[in-house]
C-alpha positions in Angstrom: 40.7 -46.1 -84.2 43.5 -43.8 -85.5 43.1 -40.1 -84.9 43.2 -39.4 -88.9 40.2 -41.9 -89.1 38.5 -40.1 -86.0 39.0 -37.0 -87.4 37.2 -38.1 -91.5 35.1 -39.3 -89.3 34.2 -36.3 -87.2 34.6 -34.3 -90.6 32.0 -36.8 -92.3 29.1 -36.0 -89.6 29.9 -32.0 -89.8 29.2 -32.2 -93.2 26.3 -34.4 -93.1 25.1 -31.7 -90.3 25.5 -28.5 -92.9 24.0 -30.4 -96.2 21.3 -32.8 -94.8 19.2 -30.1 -93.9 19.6 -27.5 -96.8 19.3 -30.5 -99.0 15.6 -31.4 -97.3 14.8 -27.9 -96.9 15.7 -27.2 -100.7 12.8 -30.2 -101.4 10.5 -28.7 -99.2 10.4 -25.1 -100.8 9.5 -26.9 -104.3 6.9 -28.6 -101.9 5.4 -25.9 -100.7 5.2 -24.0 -103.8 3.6 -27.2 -105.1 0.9 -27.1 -101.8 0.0 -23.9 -102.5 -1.2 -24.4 -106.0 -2.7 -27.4 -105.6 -4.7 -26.3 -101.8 -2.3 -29.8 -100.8 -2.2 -30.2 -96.5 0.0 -28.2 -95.0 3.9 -29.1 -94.6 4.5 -31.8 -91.9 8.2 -30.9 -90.0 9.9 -34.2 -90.3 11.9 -36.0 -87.4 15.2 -37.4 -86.8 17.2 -39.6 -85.1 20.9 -40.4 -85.3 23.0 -42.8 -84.6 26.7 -43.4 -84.4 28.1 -47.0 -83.6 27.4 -49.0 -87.1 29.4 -49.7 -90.0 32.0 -47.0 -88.8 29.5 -44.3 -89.8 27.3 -41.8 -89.1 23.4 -43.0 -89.4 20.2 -41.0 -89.9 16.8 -41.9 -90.0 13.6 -39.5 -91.5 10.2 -39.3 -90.9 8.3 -36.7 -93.2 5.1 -38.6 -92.9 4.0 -37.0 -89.7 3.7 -40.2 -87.6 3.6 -39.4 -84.0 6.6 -39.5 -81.7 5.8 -42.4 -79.8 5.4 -44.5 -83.4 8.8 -42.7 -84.9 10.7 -43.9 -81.6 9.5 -47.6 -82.2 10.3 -47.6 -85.9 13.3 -45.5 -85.7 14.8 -47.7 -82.3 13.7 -51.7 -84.6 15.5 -49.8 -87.5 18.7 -48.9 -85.1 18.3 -52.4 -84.3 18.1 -53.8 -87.6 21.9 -52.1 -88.4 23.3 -53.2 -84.7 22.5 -56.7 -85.7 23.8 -56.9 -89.6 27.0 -54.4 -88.1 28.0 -57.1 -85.6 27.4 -60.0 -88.5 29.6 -57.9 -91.2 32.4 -56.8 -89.0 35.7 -58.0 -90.0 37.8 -56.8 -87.2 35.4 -57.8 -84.1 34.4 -60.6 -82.8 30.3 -60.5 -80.3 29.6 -62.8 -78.0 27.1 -65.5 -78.7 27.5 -64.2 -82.5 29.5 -66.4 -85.4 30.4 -63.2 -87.8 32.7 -62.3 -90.4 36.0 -62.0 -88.2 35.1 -65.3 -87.1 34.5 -66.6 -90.2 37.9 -65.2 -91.5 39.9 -66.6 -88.6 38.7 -70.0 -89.1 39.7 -70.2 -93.0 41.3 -73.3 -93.6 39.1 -74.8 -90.9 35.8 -76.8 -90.5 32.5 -75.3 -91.6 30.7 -72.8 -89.1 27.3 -72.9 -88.3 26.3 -69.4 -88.6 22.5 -67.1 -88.3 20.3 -67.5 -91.0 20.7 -63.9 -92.4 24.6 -64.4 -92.7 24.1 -67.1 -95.2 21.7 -65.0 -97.0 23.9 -62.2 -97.3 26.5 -64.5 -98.7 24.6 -65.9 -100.8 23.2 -62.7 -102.0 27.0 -61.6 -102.4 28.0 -64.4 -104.2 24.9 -63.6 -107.1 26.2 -60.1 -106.9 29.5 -61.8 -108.3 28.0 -63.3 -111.2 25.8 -60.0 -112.0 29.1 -58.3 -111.9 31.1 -60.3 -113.8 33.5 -60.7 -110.5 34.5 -57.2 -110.2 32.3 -57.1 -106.8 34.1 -59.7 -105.3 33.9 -60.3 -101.4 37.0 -63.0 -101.2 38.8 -60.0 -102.6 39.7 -59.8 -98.4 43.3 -61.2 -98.4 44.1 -58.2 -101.4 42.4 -55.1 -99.7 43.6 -56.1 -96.3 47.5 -55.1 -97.6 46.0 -51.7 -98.8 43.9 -51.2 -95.4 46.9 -51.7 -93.5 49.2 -49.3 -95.7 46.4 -46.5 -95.3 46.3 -47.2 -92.0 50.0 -46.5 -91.4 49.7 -43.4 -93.5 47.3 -42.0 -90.8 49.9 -42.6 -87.9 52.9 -41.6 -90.1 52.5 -39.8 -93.5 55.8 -39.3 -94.2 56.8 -43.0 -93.9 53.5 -43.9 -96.2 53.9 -46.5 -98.8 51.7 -48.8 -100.7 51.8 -53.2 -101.1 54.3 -54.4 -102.6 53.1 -56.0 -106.4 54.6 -59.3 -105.6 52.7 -59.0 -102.0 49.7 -58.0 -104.3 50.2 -60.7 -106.4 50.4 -63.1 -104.0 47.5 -62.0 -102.4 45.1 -62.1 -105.6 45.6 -66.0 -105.5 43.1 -66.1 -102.8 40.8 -64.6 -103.7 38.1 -67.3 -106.0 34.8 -67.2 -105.1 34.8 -70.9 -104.9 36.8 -70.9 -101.8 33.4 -69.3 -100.1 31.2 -73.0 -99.4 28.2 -72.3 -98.1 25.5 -74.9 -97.2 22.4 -73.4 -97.2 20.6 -76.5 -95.8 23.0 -76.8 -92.9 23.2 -72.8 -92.3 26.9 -73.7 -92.1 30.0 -71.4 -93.9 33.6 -72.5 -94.5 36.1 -70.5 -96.0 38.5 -73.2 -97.9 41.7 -71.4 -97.9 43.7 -70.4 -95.2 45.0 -67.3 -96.6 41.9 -66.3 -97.8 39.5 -63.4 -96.3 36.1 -62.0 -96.7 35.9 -57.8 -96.9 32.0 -56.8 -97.1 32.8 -53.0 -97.4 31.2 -52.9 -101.1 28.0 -54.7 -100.3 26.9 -54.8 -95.9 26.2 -51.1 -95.8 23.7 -51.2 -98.7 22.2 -54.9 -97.7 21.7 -54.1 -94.2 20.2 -50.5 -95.4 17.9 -52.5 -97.5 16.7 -55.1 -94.6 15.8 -51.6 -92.5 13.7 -50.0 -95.4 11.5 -53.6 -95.9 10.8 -53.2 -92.2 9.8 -50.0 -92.8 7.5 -51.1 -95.6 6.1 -53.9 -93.8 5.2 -51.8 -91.1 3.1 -49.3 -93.3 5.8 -46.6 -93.4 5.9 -44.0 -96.3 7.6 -40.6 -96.0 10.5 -42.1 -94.4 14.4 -41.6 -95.3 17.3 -43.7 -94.7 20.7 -42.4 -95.0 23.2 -44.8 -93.6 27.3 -43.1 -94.1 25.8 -41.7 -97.3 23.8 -44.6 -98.6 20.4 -43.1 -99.0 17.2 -45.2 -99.1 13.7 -43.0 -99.5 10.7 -45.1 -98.9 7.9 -43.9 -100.2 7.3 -40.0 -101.2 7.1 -36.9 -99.2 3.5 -36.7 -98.3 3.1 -33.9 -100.9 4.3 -35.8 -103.6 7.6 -33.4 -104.1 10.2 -36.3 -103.4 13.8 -34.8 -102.0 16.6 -33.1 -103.0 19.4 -34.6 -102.5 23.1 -33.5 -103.9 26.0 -35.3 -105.6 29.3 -34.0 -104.6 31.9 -32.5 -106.9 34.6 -35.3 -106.7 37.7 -32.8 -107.6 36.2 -30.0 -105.3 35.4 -29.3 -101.8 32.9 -31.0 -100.0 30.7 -28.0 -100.0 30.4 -28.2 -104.0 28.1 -30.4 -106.1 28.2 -31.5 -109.5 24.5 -31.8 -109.6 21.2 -32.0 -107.5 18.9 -34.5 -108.1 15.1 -35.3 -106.9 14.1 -38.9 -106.0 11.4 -40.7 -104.2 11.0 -44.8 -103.2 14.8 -45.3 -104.7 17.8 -45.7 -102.9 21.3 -43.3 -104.0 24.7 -44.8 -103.7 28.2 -42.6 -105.1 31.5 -44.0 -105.2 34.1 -42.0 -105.2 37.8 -40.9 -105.0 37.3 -38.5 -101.9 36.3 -40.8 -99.1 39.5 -43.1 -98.0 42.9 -42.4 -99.2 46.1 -41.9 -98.4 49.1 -40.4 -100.5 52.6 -41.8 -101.4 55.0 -38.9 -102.8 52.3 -37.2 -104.1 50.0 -39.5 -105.7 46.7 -39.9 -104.1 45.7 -44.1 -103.6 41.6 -44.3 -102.7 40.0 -47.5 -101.4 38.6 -48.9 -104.4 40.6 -51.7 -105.9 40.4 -53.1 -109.1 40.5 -56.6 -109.7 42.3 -56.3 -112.9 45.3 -54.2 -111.8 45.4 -54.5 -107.8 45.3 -51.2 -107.7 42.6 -48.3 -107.3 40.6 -47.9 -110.1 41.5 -44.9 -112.1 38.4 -44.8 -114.9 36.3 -42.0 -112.5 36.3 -39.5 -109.8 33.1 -40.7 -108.8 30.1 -43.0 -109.9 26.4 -42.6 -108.5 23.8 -45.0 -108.7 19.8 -45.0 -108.4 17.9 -48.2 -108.2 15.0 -49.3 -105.9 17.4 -51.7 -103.7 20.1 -50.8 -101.7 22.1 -53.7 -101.7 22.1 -53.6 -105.6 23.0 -50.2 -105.6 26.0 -50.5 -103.3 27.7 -53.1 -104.6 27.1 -51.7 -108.4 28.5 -48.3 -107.3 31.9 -50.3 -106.9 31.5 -53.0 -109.4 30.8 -50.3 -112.2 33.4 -48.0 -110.9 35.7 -50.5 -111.8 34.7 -50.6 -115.2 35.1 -48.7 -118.4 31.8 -46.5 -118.7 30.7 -48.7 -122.1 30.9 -51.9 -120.5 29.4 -50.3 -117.2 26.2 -49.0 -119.4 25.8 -52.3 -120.4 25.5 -53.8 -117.8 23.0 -51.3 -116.4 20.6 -52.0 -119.2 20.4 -55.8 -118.7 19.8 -55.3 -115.0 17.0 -52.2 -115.6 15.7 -49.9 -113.5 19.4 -48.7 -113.0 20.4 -45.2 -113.7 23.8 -43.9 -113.5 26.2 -40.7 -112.9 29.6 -40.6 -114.0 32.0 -37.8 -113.3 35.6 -38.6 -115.0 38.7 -37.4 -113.7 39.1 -34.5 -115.6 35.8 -33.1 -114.6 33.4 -33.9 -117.5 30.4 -36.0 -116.5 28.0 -38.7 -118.5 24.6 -40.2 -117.3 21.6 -42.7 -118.0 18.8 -40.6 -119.7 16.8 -41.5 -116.4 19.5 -40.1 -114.5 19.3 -36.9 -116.6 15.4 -36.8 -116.1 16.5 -36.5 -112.3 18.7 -33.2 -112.4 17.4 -29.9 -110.8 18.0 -27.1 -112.7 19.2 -24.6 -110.3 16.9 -21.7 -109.5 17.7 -18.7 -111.4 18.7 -16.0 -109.3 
């Protein structure tokens, strides 16, 4: 790890430090206010655990529900399981032993088919019905292309003033491996080939939300309400706050600091996914490339500064929150309407913003003061 990624990544937990709280404490004075005219139980102080080793992020789990500490430490250590296990499938760069992953996978391309776990397949499968709902533009083959930005960003970090971006022929090049079809799975068989030697899977739009999703059914299965995921930003809620408020939680200003916000919304049993222009990026004379490459042009997408998404399942939300940010805002609407239950944010690059009515019937007016 480069010491520009240490230090986003350092600066990432800070900021999650300063807004988490202020974020759940701004949910729990509308909470309180609500207890007080409705004689509702007292306030429960919620608990915390974080973690630090999965999907090169910083992890938090939530418990508002008031579940004792011996029953948060189970849940909250089968949850930090949960990630360990889908981190070590989706890694791209690392190979576990005893565990046929993602690197693997990509190493052997050209090769035989790999016999792989049971929830690997599923998550490819699952990925490759999130390329049809998408119309391709959440495509994990994509690999061989984002791997020649990765690498240029990752130069940029250990020299900025030698930074450059891929070449278009490289790009080019790159784009013709990147069909779905070259992903064979056999479901019977558990076994996973990737057909084309040049060819690479890159998960970054879709593991974060799908294994963020596998942790909230636990939760559910296990009776849990009251509880909070928020895994590198992806935020799962499960269930309500016990006095029915939901949470506050804030959508960042893409153009501004990371201390402004563009709006604060309230949700409950939903999970929250942005996209946006802030998070990776490196700059080349004085243009600013992010991470979020569009199929059409090879290059990052330049319709929005960000794009936030609410619906129920984290995977979905994930990989929409890229898909759609690759998309002009019409098409993107669309698209959210034959799906349902999707509501959407977008902030354009000049600052102006558009949303789903839904989304709308989210927003917290801010307090007058």
């Amino acid at each position: 790890m480069n010491a520009l990624r240490r230090f986003r990544q350092l600066l990432a937990f800070l900021l999650l430090l300063l807004i988490l709280p202020s974020l759940c404490a701004c949910g729990a004075e509308s909470g309180e206010a609500a207890a007080e005219e409705t004689a509702a139980p007292q306030r429960v102080e919620p608990k915390g655990k974080v973690y630090y080793t999965y999907f090169d992020t910083v992890s938090y789990v939530y418990d508002y529900a008031g579940d004792s500490a011996e029953r948060f430490d189970d849940r909250s250590a089968e949850v930090s399981h949960i990630l360990l296990e889908y981190h070590q499938l989706f890694d791209i760069y690392h190979e576990y032993s005893g565990v046929t992953n993602l690197c693997t996978l990509n190493k052997n391309a050209g090769g035989e088919p790999l016999t792989v776990d049971r929830k690997l397949v599923d998550f490819l499968l699952c990925a490759k019905n999130m390329y049809e709902l998408t119309d391709g533009e959440m495509n994990v083959m994509l690999g061989s292309v984002l791997r020649l930005w990765h690498a240029c960003r990752e130069a940029a970090g250990e020299d900025p003033q030698n930074a450059s971006i891929p070449a278009e022929e490289e790009l080019r090049r790159a784009w013709a491996h990147t069909d779905i079809s070259l992903l064979e799975i056999d479901e019977a068989a558990c076994t996973v080939r990737i057909a084309d030697p040049e060819a690479s899977i890159d998960v970054g739009a879709l593991g974060k939300g799908y294994a963020t999703e596998r942790a909230a059914e636990y939760l559910e299965r296990e009776g849990a309400v009251g509880y909070v995921l928020n895994i590198g930003g992806n935020i799962r809620c499960i269930g309500d706050r016990p006095d029915g408020s939901g949470w506050v939680t804030a959508i960042r200003d893409p153009d501004k600091s990371a201390q402004d916000f563009a709006c604060r919304i309230r949700i409950r049993d939903t999970a929250c996914v942005t996209s946006g222009v802030y998070e990776r990026y490196f700059t080349v004379n004085g243009t600013r490339y992010h991470h979020i490459i569009d199929k059409d042009t090879l290059y990052p997408a330049a319709y929005f500064g960000s794009l936030t998404v609410i619906t129920r399942d984290s995977a979905l939300a994930d990989a929409l929150s890229t898909a759609l940010f690759c998309m002009p805002m019409e098409e993107g609407m669309k698209l959210a309407e034959s799906i349902g239950g999707v509501e959407l944010l977008w902030i354009f690059p000049d600052g102006s913003s558009q949303s789903t009515p839904g989304f709308a019937d989210l927003i917290e007016e801010p307090e007058e003061s």
